[in-house]
C-alpha positions in Angstrom: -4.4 4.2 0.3 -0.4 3.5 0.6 2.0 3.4 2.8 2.3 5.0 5.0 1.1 6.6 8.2 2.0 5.9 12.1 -0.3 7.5 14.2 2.4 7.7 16.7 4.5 10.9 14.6 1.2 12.3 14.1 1.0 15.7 15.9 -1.9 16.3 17.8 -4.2 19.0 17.0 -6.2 21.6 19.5 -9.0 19.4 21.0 -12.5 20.7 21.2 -13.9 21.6 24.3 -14.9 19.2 26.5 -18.8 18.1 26.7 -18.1 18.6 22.2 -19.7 15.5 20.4 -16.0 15.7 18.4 -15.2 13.8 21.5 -16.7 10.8 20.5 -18.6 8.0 22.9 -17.4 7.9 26.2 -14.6 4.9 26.5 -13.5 5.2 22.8 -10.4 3.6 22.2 -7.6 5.8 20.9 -6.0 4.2 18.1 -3.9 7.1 17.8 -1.9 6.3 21.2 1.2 4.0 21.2 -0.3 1.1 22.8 -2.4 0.1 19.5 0.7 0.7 17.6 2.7 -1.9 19.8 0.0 -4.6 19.4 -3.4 -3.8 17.6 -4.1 -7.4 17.9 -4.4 -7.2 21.7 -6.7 -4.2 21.1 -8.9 -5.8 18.5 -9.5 -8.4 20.9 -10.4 -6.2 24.1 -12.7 -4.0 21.3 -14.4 -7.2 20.5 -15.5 -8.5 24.1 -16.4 -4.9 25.5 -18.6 -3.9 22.2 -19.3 -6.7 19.8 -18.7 -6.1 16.1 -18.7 -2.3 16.3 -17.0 0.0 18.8 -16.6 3.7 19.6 -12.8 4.5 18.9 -10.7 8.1 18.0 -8.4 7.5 14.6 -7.0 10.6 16.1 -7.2 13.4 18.7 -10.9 14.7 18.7 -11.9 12.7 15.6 -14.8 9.8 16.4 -15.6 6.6 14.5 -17.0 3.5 15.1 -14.5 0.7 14.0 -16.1 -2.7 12.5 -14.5 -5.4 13.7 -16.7 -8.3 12.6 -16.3 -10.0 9.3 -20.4 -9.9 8.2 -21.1 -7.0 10.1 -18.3 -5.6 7.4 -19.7 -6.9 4.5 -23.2 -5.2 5.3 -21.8 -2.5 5.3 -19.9 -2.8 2.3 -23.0 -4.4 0.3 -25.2 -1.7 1.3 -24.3 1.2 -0.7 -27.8 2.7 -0.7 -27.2 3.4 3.2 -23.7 3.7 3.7 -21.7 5.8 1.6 -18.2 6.6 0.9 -18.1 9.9 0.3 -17.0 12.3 2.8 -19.6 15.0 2.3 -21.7 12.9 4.3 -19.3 13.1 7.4 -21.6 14.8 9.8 -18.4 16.1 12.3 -16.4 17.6 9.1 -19.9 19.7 8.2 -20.4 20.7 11.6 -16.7 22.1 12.2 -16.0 19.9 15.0 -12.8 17.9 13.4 -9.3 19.8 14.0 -7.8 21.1 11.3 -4.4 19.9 12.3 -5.9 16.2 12.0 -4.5 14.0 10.0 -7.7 12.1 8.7 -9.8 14.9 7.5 -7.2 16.0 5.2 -7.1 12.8 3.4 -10.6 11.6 3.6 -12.0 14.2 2.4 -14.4 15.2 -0.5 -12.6 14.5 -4.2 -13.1 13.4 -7.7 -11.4 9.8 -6.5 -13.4 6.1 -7.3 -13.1 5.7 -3.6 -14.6 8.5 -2.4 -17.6 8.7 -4.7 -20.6 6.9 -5.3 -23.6 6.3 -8.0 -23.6 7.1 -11.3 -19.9 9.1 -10.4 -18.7 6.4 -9.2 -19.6 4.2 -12.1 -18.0 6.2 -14.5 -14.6 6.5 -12.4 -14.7 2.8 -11.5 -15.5 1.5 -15.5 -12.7 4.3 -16.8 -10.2 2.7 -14.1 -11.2 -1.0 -14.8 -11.1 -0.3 -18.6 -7.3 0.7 -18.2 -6.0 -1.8 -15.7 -7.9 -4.2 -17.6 -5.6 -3.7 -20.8 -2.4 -4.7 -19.1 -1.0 -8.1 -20.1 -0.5 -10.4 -17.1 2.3 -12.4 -19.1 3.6 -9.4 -20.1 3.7 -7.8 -16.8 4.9 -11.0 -15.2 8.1 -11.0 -17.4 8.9 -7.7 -16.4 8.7 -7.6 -13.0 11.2 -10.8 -13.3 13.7 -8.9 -15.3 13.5 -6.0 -12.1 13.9 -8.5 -9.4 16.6 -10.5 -10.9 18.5 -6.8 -11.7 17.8 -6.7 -7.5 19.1 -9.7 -6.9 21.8 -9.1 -9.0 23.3 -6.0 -6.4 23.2 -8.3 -3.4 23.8 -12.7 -4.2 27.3 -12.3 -3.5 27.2 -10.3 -0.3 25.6 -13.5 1.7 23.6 -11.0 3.6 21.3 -8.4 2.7 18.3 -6.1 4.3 15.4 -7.0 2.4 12.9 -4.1 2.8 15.3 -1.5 1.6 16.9 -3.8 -1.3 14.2 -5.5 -2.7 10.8 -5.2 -1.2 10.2 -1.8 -1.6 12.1 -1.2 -5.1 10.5 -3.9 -6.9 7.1 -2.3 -6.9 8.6 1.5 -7.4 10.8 0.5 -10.6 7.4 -1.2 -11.8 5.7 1.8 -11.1 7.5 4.2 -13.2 7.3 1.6 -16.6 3.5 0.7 -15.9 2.9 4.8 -15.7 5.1 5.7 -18.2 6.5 8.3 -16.0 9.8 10.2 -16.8 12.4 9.9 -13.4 12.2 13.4 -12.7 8.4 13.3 -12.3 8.5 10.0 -10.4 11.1 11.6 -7.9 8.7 14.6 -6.9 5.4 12.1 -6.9 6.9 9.9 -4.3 8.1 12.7 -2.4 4.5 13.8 -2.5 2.9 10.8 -2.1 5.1 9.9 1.2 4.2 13.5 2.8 1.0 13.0 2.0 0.5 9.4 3.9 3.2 9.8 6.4 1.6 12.2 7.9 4.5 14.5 8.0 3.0 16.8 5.5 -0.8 15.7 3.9 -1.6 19.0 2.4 2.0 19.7 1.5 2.5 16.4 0.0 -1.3 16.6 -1.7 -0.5 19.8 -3.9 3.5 18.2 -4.6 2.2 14.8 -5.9 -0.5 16.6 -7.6 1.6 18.9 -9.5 3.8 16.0 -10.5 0.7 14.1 -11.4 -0.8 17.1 -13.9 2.8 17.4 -15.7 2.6 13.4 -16.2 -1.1 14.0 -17.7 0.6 17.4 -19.8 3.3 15.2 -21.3 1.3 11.9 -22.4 -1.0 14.5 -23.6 1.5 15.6 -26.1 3.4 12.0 -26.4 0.7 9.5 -25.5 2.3 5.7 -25.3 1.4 2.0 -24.4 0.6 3.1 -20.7 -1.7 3.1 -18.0 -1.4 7.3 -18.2 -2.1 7.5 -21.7 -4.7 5.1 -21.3 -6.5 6.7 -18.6 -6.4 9.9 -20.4 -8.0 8.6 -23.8 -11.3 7.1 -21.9 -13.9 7.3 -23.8 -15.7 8.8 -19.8 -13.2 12.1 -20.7 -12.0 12.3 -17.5 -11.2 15.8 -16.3 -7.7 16.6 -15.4 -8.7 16.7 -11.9 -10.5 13.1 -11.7 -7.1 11.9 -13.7 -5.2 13.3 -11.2 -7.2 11.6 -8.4 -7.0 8.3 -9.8 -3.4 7.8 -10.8 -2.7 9.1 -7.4 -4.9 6.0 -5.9 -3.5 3.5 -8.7 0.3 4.6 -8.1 0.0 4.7 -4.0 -1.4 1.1 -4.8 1.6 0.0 -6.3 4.2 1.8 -4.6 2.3 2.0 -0.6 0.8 -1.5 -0.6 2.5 -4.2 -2.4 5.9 -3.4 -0.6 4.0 -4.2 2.7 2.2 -7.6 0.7 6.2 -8.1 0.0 7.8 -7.8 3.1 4.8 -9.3 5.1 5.0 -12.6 3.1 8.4 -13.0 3.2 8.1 -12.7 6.9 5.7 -15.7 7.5 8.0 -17.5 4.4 10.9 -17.3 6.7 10.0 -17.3 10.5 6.6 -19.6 10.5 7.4 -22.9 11.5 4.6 -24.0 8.4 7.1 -22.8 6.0 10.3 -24.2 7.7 12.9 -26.2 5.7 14.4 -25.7 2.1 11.3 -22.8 0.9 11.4 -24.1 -2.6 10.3 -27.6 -1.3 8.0 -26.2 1.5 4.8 -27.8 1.6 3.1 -24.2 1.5 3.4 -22.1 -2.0 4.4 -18.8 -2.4 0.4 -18.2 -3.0 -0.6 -19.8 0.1 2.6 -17.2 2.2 0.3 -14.6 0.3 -2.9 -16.3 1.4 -1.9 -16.4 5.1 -0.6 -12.3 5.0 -3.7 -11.5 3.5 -5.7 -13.2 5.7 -3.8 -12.6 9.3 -1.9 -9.6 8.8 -3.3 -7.3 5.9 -0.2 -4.3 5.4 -3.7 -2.4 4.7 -4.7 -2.5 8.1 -7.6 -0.3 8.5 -9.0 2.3 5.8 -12.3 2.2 4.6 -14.4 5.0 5.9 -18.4 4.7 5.4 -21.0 7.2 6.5 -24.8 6.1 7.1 -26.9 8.3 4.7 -29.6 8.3 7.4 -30.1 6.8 10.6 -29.7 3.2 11.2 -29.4 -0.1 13.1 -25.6 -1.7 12.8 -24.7 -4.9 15.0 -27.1 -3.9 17.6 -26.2 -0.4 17.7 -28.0 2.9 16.7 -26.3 5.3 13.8 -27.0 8.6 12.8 -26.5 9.8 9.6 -22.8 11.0 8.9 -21.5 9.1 11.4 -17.8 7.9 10.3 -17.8 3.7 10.6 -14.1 2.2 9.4 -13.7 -1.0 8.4 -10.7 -3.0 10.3 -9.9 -5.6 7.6 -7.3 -7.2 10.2 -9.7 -7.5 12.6 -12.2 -9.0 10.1 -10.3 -10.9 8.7 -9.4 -12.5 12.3 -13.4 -12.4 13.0 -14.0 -14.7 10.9 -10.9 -17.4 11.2 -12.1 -17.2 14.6 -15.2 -19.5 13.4 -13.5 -20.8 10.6 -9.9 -21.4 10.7 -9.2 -23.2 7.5 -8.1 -20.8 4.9 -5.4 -22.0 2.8 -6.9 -21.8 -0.8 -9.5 -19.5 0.2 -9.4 -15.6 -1.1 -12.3 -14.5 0.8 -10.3 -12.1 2.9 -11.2 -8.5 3.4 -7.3 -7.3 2.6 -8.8 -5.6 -0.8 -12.0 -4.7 0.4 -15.2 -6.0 -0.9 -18.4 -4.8 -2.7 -18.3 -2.1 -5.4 -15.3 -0.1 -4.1 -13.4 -3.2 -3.7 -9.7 -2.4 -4.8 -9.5 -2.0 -8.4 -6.0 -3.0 -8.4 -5.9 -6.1 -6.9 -4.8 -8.5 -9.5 -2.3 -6.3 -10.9 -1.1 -5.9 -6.9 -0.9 -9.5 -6.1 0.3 -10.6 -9.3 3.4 -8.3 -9.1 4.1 -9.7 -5.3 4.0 -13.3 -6.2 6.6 -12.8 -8.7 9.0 -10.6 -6.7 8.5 -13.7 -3.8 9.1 -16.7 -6.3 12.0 -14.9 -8.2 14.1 -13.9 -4.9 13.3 -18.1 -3.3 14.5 -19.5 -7.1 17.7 -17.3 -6.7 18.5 -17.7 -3.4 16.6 -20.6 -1.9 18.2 -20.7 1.6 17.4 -17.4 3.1 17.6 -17.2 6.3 16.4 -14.8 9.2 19.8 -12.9 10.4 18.3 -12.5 14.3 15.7 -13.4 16.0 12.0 -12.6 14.8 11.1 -10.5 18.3 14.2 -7.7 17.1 11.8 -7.2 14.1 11.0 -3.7 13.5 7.7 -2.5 12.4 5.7 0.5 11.1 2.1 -0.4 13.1 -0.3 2.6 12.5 -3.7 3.2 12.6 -4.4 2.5 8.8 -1.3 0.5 7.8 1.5 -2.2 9.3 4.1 -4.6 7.7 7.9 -5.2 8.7 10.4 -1.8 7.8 13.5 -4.3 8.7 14.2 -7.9 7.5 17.6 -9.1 7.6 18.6 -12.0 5.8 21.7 -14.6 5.3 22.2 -17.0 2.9 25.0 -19.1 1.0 26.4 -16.3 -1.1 25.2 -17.1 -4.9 27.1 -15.9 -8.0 26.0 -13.1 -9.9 24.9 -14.6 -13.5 27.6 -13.6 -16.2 24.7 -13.8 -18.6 22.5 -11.5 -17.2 25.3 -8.4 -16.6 25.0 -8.1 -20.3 21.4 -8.5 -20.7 19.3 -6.3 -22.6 17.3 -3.9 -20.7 13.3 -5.0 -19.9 11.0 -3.8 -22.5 9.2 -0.9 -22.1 5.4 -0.8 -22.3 4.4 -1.6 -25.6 7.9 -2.7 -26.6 8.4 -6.9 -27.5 10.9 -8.3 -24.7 12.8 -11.2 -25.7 11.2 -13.8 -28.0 8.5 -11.2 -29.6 6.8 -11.2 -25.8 5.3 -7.5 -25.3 6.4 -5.0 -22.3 3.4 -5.1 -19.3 1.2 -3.0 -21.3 1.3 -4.7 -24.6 -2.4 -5.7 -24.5 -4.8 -4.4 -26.5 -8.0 -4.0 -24.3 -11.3 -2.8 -24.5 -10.9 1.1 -25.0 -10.1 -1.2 -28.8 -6.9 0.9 -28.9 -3.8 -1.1 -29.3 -0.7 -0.5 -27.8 2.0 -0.4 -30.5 3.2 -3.5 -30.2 6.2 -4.6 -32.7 7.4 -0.7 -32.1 11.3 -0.3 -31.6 11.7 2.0 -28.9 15.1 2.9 -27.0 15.7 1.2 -23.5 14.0 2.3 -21.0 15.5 5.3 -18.6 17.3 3.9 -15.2 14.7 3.8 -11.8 13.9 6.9 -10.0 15.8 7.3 -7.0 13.0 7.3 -4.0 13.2 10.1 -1.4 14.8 9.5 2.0 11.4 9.9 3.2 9.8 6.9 2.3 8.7 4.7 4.9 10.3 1.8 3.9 13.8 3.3 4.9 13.9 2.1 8.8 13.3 5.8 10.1 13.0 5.9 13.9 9.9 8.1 13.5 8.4 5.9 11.3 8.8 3.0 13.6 6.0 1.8 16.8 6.9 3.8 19.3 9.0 3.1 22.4 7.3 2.2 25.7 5.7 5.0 27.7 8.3 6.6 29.7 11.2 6.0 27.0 12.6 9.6 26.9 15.0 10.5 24.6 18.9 9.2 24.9 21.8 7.4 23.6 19.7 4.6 22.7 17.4 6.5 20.6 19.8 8.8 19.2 21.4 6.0 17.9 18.0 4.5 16.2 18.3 8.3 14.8 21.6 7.7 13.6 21.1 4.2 12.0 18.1 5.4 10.3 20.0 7.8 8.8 23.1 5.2 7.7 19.9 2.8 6.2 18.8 5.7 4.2 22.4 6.5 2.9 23.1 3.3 2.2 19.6 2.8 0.3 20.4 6.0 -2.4 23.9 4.6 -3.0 22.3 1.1 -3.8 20.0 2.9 -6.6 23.0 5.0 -7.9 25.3 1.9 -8.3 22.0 0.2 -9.7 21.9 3.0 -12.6 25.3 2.5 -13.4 25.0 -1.3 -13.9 22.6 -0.7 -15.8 
């Protein structure tokens, strides 16, 4: 879903007895140890010549899947509804009591009201309710917007010569976008992301499931009472009548897209953009777009690693091997996505990749998720066009767990640019609904097909200042958060002071945002 997870922090839970099917195939590969955080490439690739396109592996201790790692075998599976399904009441080790409880999988994949976990008719109706809304947001709109946020970024750091990326810019962009596009009040978007980051970071899933939720049914409470030009409000007038539970369920998977996946799209791309010897030289007159850096990220290092879980409604063939029904088969879109340059390297252009999934539960978000990337990317190269790596690329931190992996440190340098006088006295960007400069709308100006306008030409008051986000997101450079050290690396000065610089990051990241409300 969104950031973020490493399998690494994840505490292991009591382990069924041995001889227990929970134990999966003999020789499963644990993704849950550190070695497929430190390089899940090199794993993918020993997966591949042992097994073929499909092999036995634990997402965690005492939980069996088969992981696809071939790129047709994958989209077989994902154009076969009628045999594989994505709901997890067909998980035959969750029915027969053999997961632990304590794992960190079962508690998210389990059985709810979501698009992604549903099928049929269900599905249908969550999938058309969600397109319907998405579908109303104005692309120009929403483009002009996330401008006016990166460029108020910007703004806090083009005079320093130097900056951290992830924690500046990467990860704000899509959180301050978040909180317009929802029409969600600060104080709500505070406890979500606390929520939401327990939730995926494993630190807390149930914890962080009921805390986003909560936040999630007083959104729905107040744009029931004060509906507005937003994807909430939108959601909630459907002509499908979604429950408050199924509203719940799908602002949770629309807002983790936002605000889990397209800081990893960020900071991935801006990673090739600056260390790939393709995209070397002044980056506004590269020879490769910003698109094609998206492109390449997509393609060879998806920040939505691994994720989609299918179960086999009865028993059947797969690549040569024999499935029951229930049996839990996850999709590796890295290692799909590297099947299939493997035969066919050319992809620059080409948006074939598996990054968003494919088939009917393909992400609904996608356009909305790329669209809001692209634009963060060109506005930060038109400011500051010679950014610079401040290191070398090996010193690189990253989060690398089983379901997700993107950069959580990318230190820049560049020719210190001056902060335009102009835009210190800028209006504020429009809220949804709300004309921005020249008449344009705020993101969700459109009218769509629900054939309920947004109130365009409505004066509204500027919009409130950004949430602050909770130290526990995982795009502040927590050790914990981080691959972990080589075997054997016990704990001392060095990582104590990790610890401690973790800590510094995260302080310095909530006094950005507070200096960021009072410019603004």
């Amino acid at each position: 879903m969104t950031q973020l997870y490493d399998s690494s922090a994840q505490r292991p839970g009591a382990l069924p007895p041995p001889g227990c099917p929970a134990h999966g195939e003999a020789g499963a590969e644990p993704l849950h140890a550190p070695e497929f955080g430190a390089d899940p490439f090199a794993v993918y690739r020993r997966l591949r010549e042992a097994h073929g396109p499909l092999a036995p592996v634990e997402l965690d201790r005492g939980v069996p899947a088969m992981l696809c790692l071939g790129y047709d075998t994958a989209l077989e599976v994902m154009r076969r509804p009628e045999t594989f399904s994505k709901d997890p009441r067909h998980w035959r080790a969750r029915n027969e009591g053999l997961l632990p409880e304590s794992s960190y999988a079962p508690q998210v994949i389990r059985p709810r009201p979501q698009v992604d976990f549903v099928d049929g008719e269900e599905h249908r109706r969550l999938r058309g309710a969600v397109e319907d809304t998405t579908g109303r947001i104005d692309s120009s709109a929403l483009r002009n917007y996330v401008e006016r946020i990166a460029d108020s970024l910007i703004d806090q750091f083009c005079e320093a010569g130097e900056a951290e990326l992830i924690g500046a810019y990467c990860a704000l962009v899509p959180i301050m976008v978040t909180g317009q596009l929802f029409g969600c009040p600060q104080e709500i978007m505070d406890r979500l992301l606390r929520g939401v980051a327990a939730f995926i970071d494993g630190s807390d899933p149930s914890g962080g499931d009921r805390t986003s939720g909560a936040a999630l049914r007083e959104l729905i409470d107040l744009k029931r009472r004060e509906p507005g030009a937003d994807i909430t409000s939108w959601l909630i007038a459907h002509p499908a009548r979604l429950s408050d539970e199924e509203l719940v369920e799908q602002l949770l998977l629309l807002i983790g897209m936002v605000t889990g996946v397209v800081p990893g799209l960020i900071g991935n791309a801006l990673r090739v953009l600056l260390t790939d010897e393709r995209f070397s030289g002044e980056l506004m007159g590269g020879s490769m777009l910003v698109e094609d850096a998206l492109d390449e990220v997509l393609w060879t290092d998806p920040p939505l690693a691994n994720l989609g879980l299918y179960f086999p409604v009865h028993d059947t063939n797969l690549a040569g091997k024999r499935l029951r029904a229930g049996d839990a088969v996850m999709i590796s879109f890295a290692a799909t996505n590297r099947d299939a340059l493997l035969r066919s390297p050319h992809k620059q252009g080409n948006r074939a990749h598996l990054a968003f999934g494919a088939g009917a539960h393909a992400c609904p978000g996608r356009s909305s998720a790329r669209l809001i990337a692209s634009v963060a990317l060109e506005k930060l190269l038109d400011r500051i066009p010679d950014l610079a790596l401040a290191g070398e690329v090996e010193e690189l931190r990253w989060l690398s767990g089983i379901f997700v992996r993107g950069v959580i440190t990318l230190p820049v340098r560049f020719a210190p640019v001056p902060r335009p006088g102009s835009r210190r006295g800028a209006p504020p960007a429009a809220r949804p609904g709300e004309p921005g400069p020249q008449g344009q709308p705020g993101p969700l100006g459109q009218p769509g097909p629900l054939g309920q306008p947004g109130p365009l030409g409505q004066r509204q008051e500027a919009p409130p200042p950004p949430p602050i986000p909770p130290i526990s997101l995982p795009f502040a450079t927590d050790a914990a958060s981080a691959a972990e050290p080589p075997t054997g690396a016990g704990p001392g000065p060095e990582s104590e002071q990790q610890a401690e610089d973790g800590q510094k990051q995260q302080s310095i990241l909530l006094g950005f945002l507070n200096r960021w409300r009072r410019a603004r």
